[in-house]
N, C-alpha and C positions, 0 to 999 in steps of 0.2 A: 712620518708626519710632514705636509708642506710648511714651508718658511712663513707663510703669509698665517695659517691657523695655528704654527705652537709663536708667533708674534704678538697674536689674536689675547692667547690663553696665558702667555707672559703680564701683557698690560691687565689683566684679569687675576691675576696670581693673587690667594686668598681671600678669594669674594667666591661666591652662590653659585655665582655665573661662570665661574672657571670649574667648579664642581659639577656641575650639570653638560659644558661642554666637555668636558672629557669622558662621558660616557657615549657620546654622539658619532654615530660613525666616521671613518676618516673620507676626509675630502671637504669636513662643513667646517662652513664660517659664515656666520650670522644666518643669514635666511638663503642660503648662495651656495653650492660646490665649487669648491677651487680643483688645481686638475687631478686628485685623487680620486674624486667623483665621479659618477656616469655620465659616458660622452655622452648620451642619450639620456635623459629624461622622461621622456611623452613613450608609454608604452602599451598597447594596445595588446590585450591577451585573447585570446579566442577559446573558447570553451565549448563543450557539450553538453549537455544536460543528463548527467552522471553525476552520481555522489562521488569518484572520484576525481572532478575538480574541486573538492573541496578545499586542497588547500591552495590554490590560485584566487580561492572567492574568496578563503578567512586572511590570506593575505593582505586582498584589497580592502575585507572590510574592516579589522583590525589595526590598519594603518602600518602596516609591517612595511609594507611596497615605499609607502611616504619615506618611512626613517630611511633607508639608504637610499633616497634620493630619486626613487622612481614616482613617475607620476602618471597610475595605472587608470586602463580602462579595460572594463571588461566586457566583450562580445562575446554574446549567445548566438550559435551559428546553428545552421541547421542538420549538417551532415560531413561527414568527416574528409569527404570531397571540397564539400566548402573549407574546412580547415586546413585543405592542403595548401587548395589554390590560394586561399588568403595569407597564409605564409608565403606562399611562390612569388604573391604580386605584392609582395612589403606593404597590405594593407592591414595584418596583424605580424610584430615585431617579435611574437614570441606564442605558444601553442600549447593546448591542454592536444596529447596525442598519442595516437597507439602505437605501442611499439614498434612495432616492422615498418610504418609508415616512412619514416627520416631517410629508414633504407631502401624501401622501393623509389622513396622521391629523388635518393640521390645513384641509384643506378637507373632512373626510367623503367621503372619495372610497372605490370597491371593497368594500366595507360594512363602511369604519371609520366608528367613530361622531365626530364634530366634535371632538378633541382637540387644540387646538397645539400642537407640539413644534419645536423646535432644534435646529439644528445648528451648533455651532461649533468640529467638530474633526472632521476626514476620518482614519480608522482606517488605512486603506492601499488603495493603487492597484494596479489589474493583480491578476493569478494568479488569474480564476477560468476557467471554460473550459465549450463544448460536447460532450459524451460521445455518441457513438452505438452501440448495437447493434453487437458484431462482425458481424453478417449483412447491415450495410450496406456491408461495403469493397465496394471502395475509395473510399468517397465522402467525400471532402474538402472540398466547395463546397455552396451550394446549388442552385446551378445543376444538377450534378451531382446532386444529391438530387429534385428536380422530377420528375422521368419515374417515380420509385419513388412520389412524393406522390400525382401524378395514376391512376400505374394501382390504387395503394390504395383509393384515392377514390372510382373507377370503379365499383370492385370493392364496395361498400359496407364496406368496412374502412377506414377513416382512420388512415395513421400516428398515433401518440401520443408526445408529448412533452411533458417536464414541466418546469416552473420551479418556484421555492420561494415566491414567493407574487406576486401578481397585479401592485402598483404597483414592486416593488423592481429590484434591478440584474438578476438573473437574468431575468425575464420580458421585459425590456429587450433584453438583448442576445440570447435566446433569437427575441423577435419582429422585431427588427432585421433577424439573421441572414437569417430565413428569408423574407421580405421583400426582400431583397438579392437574393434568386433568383427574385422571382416567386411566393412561395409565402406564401399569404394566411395568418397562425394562426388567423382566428377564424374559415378557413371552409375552407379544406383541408385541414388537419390537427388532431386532439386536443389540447386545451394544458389541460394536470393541472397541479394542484398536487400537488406532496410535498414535507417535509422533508427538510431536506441529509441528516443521515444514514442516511434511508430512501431515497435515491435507488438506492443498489448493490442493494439487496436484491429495493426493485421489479423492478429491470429483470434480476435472477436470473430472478425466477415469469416475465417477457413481457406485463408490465406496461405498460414504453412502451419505443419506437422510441432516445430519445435524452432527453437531460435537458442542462440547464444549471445549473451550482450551483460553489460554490466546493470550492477545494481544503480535505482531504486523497480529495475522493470521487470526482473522475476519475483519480487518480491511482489508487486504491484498485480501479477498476472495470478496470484495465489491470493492475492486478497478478492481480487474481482470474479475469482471462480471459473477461470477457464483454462490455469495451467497448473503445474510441479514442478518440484524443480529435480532434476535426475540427478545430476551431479553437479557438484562447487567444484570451481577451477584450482581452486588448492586444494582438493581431491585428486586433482589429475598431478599438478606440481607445486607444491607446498612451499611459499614464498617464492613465488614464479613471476618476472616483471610483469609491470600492466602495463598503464598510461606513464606516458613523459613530459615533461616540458621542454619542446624541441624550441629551435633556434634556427634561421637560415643560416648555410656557413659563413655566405658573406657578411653578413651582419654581428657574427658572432666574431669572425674576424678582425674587422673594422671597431667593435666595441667591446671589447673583452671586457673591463669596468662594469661595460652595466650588464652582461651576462651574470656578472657573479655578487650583482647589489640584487638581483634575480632570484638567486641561489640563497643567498643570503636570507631575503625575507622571505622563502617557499620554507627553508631551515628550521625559522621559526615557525612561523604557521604549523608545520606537521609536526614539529613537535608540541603545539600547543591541540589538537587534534589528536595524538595517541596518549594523549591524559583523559582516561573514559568520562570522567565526568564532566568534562569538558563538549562530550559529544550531543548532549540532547540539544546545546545551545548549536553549534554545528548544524547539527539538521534541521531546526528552526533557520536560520541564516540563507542555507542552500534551496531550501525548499519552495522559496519567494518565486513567483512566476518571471523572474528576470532570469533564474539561474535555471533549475530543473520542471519548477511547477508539477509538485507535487505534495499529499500528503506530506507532513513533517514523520508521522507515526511509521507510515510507510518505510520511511527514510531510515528513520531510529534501528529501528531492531536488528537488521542484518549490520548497521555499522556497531553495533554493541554485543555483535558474536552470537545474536540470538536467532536460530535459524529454525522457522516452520518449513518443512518440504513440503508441505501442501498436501501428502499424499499418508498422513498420519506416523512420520519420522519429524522428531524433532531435537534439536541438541542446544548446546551452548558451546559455539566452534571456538577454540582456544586459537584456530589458523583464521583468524576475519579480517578484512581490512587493514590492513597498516599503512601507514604514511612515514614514519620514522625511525619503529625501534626494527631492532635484527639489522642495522646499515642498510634500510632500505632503499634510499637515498642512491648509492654509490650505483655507477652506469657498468656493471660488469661488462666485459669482453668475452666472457663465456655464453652470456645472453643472445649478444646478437650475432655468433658462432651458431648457437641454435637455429635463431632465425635463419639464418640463409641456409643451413643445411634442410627444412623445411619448406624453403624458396625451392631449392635443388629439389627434391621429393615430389614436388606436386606439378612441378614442371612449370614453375615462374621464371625461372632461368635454360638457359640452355648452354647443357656445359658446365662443367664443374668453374664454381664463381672465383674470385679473387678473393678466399675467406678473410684472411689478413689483410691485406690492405683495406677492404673495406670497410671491416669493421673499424681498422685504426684510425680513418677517418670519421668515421658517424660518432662513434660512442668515446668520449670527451673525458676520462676520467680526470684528465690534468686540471680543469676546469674547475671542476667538482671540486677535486684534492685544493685547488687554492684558493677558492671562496671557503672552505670550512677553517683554513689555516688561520684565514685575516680575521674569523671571528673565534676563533681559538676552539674550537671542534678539532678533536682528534678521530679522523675516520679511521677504520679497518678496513684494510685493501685485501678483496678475496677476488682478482681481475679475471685467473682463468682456472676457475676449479669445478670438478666435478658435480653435476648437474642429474638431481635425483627427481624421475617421475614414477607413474604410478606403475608403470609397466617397463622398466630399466632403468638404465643411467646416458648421459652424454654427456662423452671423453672429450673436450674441448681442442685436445690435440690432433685431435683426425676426424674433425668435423663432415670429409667427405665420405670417410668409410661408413657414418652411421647415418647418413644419405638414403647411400645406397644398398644401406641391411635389409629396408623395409619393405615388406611382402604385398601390401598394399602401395601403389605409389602412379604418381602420372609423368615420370622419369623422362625427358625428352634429351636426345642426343645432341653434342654441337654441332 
């Protein structure tokens, strides 16, 4: 505690006001941070319009961002190229973002320019999913989807499908998928890019065949009658990262403090988010045309585990959306171990990459580990363990051998 705030709460001793300030984060004093506080203040978040910024929006809107002394604004951007560069050009201080992104940005990979970026705090696991074309039933697999690829193919027409940007989670689980069946993306079928809330609209006009992207837009593509959903991404890997709130390095550098007043109120928020009942208010909140603009009802059902496939399967998924329980939170090393060994696979890199080093750089758990300490959060550290999907495992210790297992790959040599 600074000299100037337990001086504060001495002259205060036995009054209202000495009880109230000691519940207040460290750094305050009166309406002020002294230097225990965020070097930074004024912090500009950039978002997508995805139900998983939810908890950057119920931060802001809850006042969680206020209590530790941040004072947020939230930018609705339009595509996850905007999110990079506005992180790049310090015109947003902090980013709702997909996974792989921190790491293409800070190797220059997929034609980001050389920027390092961090992660030291996983947004939420699961809930985003595969959509296809109603004129695909009933293909559920990609096995099943193969004899459509090939005679497309044949045909000089190539399926098309789209992910939301090249190194992130969608094009991931998008090329994983269709790999899993024998089907090459970078040479059987079309793989577009679009943004999440243009994916419904595309695949209105006949656009592309199928897309991958987060929810509220497979959901939305099943209400509006023109798509399915094949598979849920926690079908493929059940508690699999998604979205992050990245950091630039320098910035996170320079202000450790307010990375983790950051941390801190994103903490709350998603824990106050994986209290279900909690949720219908959530998706009334996000749903506001500032953030996703969209149905609330939309929104609702897939964050509450209740899943129509559209295609006359329905469940109540016990793996939906999280924000906070299972240690969702914490920025495994095993995670982004995956990623790059999936950078390797498809031929984003050339040359087996610097696994370790780079992830020790991007992926921040120390970070993490000391914003939960200050608020008395005991995290479980699970940094480099074995990583279960729907079609094997990956051994985090030889990230390059399961690279180079895959029979499907776009493998380019140094």
């Amino acid at each position: 505690m600074s000299s100037t705030r337990r001086k504060f709460l001495q002259q205060a001793s036995g009054s209202a006001i000495a009880g109230l300030l000691a519940g207040l984060p460290e750094g305050w004093v009166g309406s002020a941070y002294a230097n225990g506080g965020p070097e930074v203040s004024q912090i500009r978040f950039g978002i997508i319009a995805l139900t998983d910024c939810a908890s950057i929006v119920m931060a802001h809107e809850l006042g969680y961002f206020k209590k530790y002394g941040i004072q947020s604004v939230i930018s609705k951007e339009a595509s996850w190229a905007v999110i990079r560069d506005k992180l790049s050009l310090g015109e947003n201080q902090a980013t709702h973002m997909l996974f792989g992104m921190p790491f293409a940005s800070t190797m220059g990979l997929a034609g980001s320019p050389v920027k390092p970026m961090v992660i030291p705090w996983l947004l939420n696991r699961n809930g985003q999913a595969i959509t296809l074309s109603s004129q695909l039933k009933p293909v559920k697999t990609p096995a099943q989807l193969k004899p459509r690829v090939d005679q497309a193919k044949a045909a000089g027409k190539p399926l098309t499908f789209a992910m939301t940007f090249p190194p992130g989670t969608h094009a991931m689980w998008m090329r994983y998928w269709l790999a899993s069946g024998g089907i090459h993306p970078d040479k059987d079928v079309s793989l577009i890019t679009i943004p999440p809330p243009q994916m419904v609209a595309n695949m209105k006009v006949g656009k592309m065949d199928g897309f991958c992207v987060g929810e509220p837009w497979n959901q939305r593509a099943i209400t509006d009658g023109i798509g399915y959903t094949a598979v849920t991404t926690q079908q493929i890997w059940r508690d699999h990262p998604e979205k992050v709130c990245a950091f630039a390095e320098e910035f996170a550098l320079r202000n450790p403090r307010t990375v983790k007043a950051v941390l801190k109120a994103l903490h709350e928020s998603s824990v106050y988010i994986d209290k279900l009942e909690n949720r219908p208010r959530v998706a009334e909140v996000v749903s506001q045309a500032s953030y996703i603009n969209c149905p609330k009802e939309v929104i609702l059902s897939r964050l509450l585990g209740k899943y129509d496939y559209g295609d006359g399967r329905s469940e109540q998924d016990p793996w939906y959306m999280t924000f906070s329980s299972r240690d969702c939170n914490a920025p495994r090393k095993s995670f982004g171990l995956w990623w790059l060994s999936q950078f390797r696979r498809w031929g984003m890199v050339k040359g087996t990459p610097d696994y370790q080093a780079i992830v020790k750089r991007v992926v921040r758990m120390d970070l993490y580990l000391e914003a939960m300490k200050e608020i008395g959060v005991t995290a479980k550290v699970q940094d480099l363990q074995k990583e279960k999907l729907f079609d094997g495992a990956f051994d985090p210790a030889d990230p390059e051998k399961y690279a180079l297992n895959f029979a499907v790959n776009s493998l380019v040599s140094s």
